[in-house]
C-alpha positions in Angstrom: -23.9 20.5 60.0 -23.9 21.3 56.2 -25.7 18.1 54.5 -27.5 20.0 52.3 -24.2 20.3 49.4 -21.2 18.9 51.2 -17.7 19.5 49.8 -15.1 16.5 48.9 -12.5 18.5 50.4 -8.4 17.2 49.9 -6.9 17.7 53.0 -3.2 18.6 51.8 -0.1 18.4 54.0 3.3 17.0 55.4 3.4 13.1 55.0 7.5 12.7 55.4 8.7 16.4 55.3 10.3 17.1 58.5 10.7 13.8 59.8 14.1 12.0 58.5 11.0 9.2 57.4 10.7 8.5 61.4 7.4 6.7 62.1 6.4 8.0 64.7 6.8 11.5 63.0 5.1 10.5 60.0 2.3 9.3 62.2 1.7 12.5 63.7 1.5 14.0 60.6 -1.1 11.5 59.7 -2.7 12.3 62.7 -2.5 15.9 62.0 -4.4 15.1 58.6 -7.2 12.9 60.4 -8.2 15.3 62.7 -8.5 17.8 60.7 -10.6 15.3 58.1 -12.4 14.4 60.9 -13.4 18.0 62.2 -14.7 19.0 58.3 -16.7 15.5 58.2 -18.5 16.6 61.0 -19.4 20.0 59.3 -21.2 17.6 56.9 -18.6 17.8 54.4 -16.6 14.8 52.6 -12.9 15.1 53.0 -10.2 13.1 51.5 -6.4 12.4 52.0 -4.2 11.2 49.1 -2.5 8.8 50.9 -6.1 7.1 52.4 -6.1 6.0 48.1 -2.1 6.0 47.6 -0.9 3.8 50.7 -2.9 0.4 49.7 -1.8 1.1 46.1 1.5 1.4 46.7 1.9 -1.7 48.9 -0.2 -3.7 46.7 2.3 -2.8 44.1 5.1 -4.1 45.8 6.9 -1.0 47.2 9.8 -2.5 49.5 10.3 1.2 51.6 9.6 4.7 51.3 10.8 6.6 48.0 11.8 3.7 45.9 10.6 3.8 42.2 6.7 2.2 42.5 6.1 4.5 46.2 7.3 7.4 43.6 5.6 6.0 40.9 2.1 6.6 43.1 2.5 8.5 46.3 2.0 12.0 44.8 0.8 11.1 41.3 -2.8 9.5 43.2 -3.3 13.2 45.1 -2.8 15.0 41.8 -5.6 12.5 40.2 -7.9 13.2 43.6 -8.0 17.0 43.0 -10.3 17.0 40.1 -12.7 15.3 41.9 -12.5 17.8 45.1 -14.0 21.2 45.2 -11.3 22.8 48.0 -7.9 22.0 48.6 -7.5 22.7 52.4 -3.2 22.8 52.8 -2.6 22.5 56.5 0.6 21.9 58.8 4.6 23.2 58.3 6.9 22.7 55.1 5.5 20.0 52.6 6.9 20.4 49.2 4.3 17.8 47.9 1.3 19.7 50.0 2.5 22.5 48.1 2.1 20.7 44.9 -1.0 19.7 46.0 -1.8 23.4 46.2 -0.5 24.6 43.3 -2.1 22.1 41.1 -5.1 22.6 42.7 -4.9 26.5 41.6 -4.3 25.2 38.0 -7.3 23.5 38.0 -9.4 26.1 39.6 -9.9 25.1 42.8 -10.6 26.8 45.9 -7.8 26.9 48.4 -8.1 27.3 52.3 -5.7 27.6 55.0 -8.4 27.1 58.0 -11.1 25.2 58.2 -13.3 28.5 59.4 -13.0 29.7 55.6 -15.1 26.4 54.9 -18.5 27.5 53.4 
């Protein structure tokens, strides 16, 4: 366990891609994320999710359903704001065009980007 200078760490990938905004496919990918958050805490590290900030905004906002104007307004918008607080952005799972924002932002601002969790240091 690496305690001695963990990493906040964005953990970047599908939320509603793929799924035709089915729950229970949207949940998996959550899940997905978890896990995977789970598996670098216990490296010692600190990771994050977007939507663990953007979810209780957006329904204390008001948003009515996924995609309408305030669940746009914040959804991605909150993960762009996260990344200059992380050191890695870690883009896991299939097609995401918002993970891949996630990424590419996250290569404007200099981060590091990993694909698996072994290329954590």
């Amino acid at each position: 366990m690496n305690t001695s200078s963990p990493l906040m760490i964005l953990i970047a990938g599908p939320y509603r891609s793929g799924t035709n905004d089915d729950p229970a496919l949207i949940q998996k990918n959550v899940d997905d994320m978890n896990n995977t958050a789970l598996e670098i805490y216990k490296m010692g590290h600190l990771p994050v999710l977007g939507e663990w900030f953007a979810l209780p905004l957006i329904e204390t906002a008001g948003s009515k359903e996924m995609g309408d104007e305030i669940w746009n307004k914040l959804f991605h918008p909150v993960a762009i704001r996260l990344i200059s607080k992380c050191d890695i952005v870690f883009r896991i799972g299939g097609p995401s065009s918002g993970a891949d924002e996630m990424v590419r932002i996250g290569e404007q601002k200099r981060k590091r980007i990993i694909y698996n969790v072994e290329d954590i240091k």
